[in-house]
C-alpha positions as CSV (number, residue, x, y, z in Angstrom):
1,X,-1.3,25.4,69.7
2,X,1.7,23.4,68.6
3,X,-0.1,20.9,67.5
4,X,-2.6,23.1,65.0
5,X,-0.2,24.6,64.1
6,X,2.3,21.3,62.9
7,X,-1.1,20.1,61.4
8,X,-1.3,23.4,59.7
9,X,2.2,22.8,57.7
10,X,1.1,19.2,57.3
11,X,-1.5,20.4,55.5
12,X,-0.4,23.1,53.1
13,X,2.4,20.7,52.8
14,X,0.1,18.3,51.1
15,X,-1.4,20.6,49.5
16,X,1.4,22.1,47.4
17,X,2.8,18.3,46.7
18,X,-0.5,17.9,45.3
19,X,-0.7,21.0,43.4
20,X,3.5,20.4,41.8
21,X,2.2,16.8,41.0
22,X,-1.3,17.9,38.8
23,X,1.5,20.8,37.2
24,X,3.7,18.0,36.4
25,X,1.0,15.6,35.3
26,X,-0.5,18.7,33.4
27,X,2.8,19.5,32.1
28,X,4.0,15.8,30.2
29,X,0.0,15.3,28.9
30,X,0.6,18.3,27.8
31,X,4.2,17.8,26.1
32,X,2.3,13.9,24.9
33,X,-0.3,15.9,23.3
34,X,1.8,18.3,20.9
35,X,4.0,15.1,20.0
36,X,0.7,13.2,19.2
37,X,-0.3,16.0,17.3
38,X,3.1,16.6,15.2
39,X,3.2,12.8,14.7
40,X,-0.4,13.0,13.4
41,X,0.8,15.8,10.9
42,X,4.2,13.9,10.0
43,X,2.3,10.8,9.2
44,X,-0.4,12.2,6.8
45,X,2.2,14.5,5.0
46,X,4.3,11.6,5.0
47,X,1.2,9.3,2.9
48,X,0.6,12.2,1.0
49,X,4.0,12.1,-0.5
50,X,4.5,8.3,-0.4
51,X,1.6,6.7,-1.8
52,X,1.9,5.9,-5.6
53,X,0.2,8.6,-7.7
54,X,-2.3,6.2,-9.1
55,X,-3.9,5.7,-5.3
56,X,-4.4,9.0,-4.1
57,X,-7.9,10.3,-5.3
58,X,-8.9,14.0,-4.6
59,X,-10.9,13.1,-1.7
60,X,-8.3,10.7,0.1
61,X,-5.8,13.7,-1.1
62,X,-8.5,16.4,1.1
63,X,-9.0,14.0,3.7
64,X,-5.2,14.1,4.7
65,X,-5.0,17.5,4.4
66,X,-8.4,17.9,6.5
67,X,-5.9,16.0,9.2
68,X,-2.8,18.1,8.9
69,X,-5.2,21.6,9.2
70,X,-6.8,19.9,12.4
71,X,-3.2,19.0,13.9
72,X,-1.9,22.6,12.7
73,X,-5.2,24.0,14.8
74,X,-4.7,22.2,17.8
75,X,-1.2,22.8,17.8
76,X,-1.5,26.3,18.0
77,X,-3.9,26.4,20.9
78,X,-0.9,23.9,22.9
79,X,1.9,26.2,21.9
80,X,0.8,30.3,21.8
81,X,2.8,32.0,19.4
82,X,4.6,29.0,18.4
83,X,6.0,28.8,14.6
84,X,3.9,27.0,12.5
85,X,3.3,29.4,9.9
86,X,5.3,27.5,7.5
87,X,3.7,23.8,8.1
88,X,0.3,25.8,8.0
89,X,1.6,27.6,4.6
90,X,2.2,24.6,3.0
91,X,-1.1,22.9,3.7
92,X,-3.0,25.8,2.5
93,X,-0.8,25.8,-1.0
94,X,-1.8,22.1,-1.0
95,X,-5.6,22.5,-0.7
96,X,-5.6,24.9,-3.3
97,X,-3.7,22.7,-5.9
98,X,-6.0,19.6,-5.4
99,X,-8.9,21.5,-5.7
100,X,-7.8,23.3,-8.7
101,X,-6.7,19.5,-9.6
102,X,-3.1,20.9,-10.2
103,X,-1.5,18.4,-7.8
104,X,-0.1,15.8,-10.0
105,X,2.0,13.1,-7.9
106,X,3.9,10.2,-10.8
107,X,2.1,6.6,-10.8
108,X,4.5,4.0,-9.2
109,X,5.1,0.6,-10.6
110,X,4.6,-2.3,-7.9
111,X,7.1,-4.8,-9.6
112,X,8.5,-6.2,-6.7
113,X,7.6,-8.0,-3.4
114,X,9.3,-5.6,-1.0
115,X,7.6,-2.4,-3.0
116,X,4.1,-4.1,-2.8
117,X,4.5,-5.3,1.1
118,X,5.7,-1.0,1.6
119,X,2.5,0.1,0.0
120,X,0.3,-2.2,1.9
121,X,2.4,-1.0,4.9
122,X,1.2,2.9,4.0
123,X,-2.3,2.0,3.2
124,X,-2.9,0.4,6.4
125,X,-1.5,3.2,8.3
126,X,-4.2,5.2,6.0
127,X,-6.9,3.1,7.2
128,X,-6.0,3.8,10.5
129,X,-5.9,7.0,10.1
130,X,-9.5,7.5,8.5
131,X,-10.6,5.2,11.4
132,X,-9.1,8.0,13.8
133,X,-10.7,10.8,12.1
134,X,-14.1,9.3,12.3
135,X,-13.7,8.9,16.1
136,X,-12.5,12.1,16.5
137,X,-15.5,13.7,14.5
138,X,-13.5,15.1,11.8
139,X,-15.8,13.0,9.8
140,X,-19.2,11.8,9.6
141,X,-19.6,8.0,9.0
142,X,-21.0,7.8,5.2
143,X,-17.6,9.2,4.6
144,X,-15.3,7.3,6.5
145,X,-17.1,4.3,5.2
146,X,-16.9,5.3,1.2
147,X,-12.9,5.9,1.8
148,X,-12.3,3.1,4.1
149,X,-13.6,0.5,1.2
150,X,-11.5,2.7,-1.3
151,X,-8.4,1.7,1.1
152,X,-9.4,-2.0,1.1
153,X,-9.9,-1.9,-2.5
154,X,-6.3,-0.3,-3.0
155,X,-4.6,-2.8,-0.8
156,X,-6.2,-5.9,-3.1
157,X,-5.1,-3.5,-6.2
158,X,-1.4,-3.8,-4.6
159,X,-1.6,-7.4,-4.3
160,X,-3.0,-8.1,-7.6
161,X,-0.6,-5.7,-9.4
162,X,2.2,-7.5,-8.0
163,X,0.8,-11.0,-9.7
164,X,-0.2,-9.4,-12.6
165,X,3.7,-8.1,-12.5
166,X,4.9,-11.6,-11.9
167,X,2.5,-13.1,-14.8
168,X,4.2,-10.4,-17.5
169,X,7.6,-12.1,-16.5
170,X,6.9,-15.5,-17.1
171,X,4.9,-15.3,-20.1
172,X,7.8,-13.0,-21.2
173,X,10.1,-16.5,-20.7
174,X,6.9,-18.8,-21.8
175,X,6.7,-20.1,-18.5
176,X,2.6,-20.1,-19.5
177,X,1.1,-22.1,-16.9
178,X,2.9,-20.0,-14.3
179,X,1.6,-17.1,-16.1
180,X,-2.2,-18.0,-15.6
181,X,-1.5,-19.0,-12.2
182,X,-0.6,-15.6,-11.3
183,X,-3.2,-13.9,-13.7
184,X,-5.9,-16.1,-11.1
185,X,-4.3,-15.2,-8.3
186,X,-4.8,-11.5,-9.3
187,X,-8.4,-12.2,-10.4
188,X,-9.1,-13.4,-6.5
189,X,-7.4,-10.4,-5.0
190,X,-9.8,-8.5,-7.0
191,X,-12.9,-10.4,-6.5
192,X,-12.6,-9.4,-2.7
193,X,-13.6,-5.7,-4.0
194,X,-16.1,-6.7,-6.1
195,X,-18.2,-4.0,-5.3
196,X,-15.8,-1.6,-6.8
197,X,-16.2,-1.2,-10.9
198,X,-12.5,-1.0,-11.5
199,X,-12.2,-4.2,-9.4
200,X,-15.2,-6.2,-11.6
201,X,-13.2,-4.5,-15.0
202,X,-9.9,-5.8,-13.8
203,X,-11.4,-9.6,-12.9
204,X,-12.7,-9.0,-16.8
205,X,-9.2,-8.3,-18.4
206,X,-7.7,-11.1,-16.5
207,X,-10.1,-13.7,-17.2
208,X,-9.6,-12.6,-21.1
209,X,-5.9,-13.0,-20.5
210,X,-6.0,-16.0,-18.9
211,X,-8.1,-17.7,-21.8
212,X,-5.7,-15.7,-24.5
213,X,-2.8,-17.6,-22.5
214,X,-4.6,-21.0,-22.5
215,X,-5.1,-21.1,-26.3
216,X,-0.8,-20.5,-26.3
217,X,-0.9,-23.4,-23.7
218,X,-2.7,-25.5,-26.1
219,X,-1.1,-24.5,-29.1
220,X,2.2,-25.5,-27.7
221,X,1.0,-28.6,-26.2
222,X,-0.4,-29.7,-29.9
223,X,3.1,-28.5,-31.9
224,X,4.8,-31.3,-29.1
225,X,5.3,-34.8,-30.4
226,X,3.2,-37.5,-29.1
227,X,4.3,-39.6,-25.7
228,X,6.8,-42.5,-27.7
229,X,6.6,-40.8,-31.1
230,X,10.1,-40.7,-32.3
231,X,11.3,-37.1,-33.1
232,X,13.9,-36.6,-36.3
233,X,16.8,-36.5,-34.1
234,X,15.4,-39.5,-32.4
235,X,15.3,-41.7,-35.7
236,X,18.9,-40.3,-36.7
237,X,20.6,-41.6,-33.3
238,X,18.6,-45.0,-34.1
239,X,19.7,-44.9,-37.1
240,X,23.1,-45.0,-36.3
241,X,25.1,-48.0,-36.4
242,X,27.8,-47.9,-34.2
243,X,30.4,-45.9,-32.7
244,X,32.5,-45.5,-35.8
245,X,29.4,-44.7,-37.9
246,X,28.8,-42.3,-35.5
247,X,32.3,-41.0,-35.4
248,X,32.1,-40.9,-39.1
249,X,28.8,-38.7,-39.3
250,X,30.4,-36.6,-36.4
251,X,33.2,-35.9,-39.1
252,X,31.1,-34.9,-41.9
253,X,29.1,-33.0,-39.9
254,X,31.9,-31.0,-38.9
């Protein structure tokens, strides 16, 4: 009797340590799911607001705000009667101003190294981010595929807006060569989209700049004197004598 009754609390002992672990287990997958889900939210209104202007196309602007709804949805269903009127608020007022295309967001200028390696940063976190939807079925795979190439396009756009920045500057200071170096380097960034019409029309307006900057090249090259042709100021120091002649041409000049 004893013993039934010791395996009896052995038992039900076991049982509730089971039963507290799957609460706890339960308990922190749940907790890792809400922060998943406000870190999903965070990080696509956090692209909306940070990619330049010029980037963010009215479908990569609905496919972000497609994310934040599905976050605010699931959300909901973790955390009854939780607040998340206003985060739900404020992706409804967004919809509605992209698809009245009343959400205007200012262009941003990539004009140095540090701004262009941010960008690329953001858009790879976008990438991942379209990748993640497409798994999760938030979108079919014609989709994800259109907008994915549109991300890849936009990170070869940073990198060849950052040479194209860099050639402006040293044709500015007629460092020329330098200048079509750059313009070429843009013109490969670009050539890696080069299924993308904007991609094929910027290749075009570099290689015209590049030529436009050659003919200055050559230009210059032919207004320099011959290797060993003796320049005026040349045939004036040859022409002086000696140190007092020099001295005494120093003097007049003066």
């Amino acid at each position: 009797m004893i013993v039934l009754l010791l395996a009896a609390i052995v038992t039900v002992s076991i049982i509730l340590v089971a039963f507290t672990q799957m609460r706890e287990r339960a308990r922190i997958e749940r907790a890792r799911r809400i922060t998943a889900l406000e870190d999903q939210f965070k990080r696509s209104s956090r692209l909306m607001s940070e990619l330049p202007g010029q980037y963010l196309t009215s479908d990569l602007k609905l496919l972000l705000i497609r994310n934040m709804e599905a976050s605010c949805k699931a959300l909901v269903a973790l955390r009854p009667g939780s607040s998340l009127d206003s985060w739900q608020a404020s992706v409804r007022e967004l919809r509605q101003k992209v698809e009245n295309d009343d959400d205007q967001r200012p262009p941003v200028k990539i004009d140095s190294a540090e701004k262009s390696a941010y960008v690329q940063e953001l858009l790879q976190n976008l990438f991942k981010l379209i990748e993640g939807m497409h798994k999760a079925g938030q979108i079919d795979g014609p989709t994800a595929k259109k907008n994915l190439r549109l991300v890849l396009f936009l990170v070869h756009k940073t990198r060849a807006d950052m040479h194209v920045f860099q050639a402006r500057v040293h044709a500015r200071q007629n460092q020329i060569r330098q200048a079509i170096n750059a313009y070429h380097l843009a013109s490969t960034e670009m050539g890696k989209s080069g299924d993308n019409p904007m991609a094929a029309k910027a290749v075009k307006s570099y290689r015209i700049r590049i030529k436009e900057l050659e003919a200055m090249e050559k230009d210059i090259d032919t207004d320099k004197p011959e290797a060993g042709a003796p320049t005026t100021l040349g045939r004036e120091w040859d022409n002086f004598g000696g140190d007092d002649e020099w001295r005494k041409k120093a003097d007049y000049d003066d």
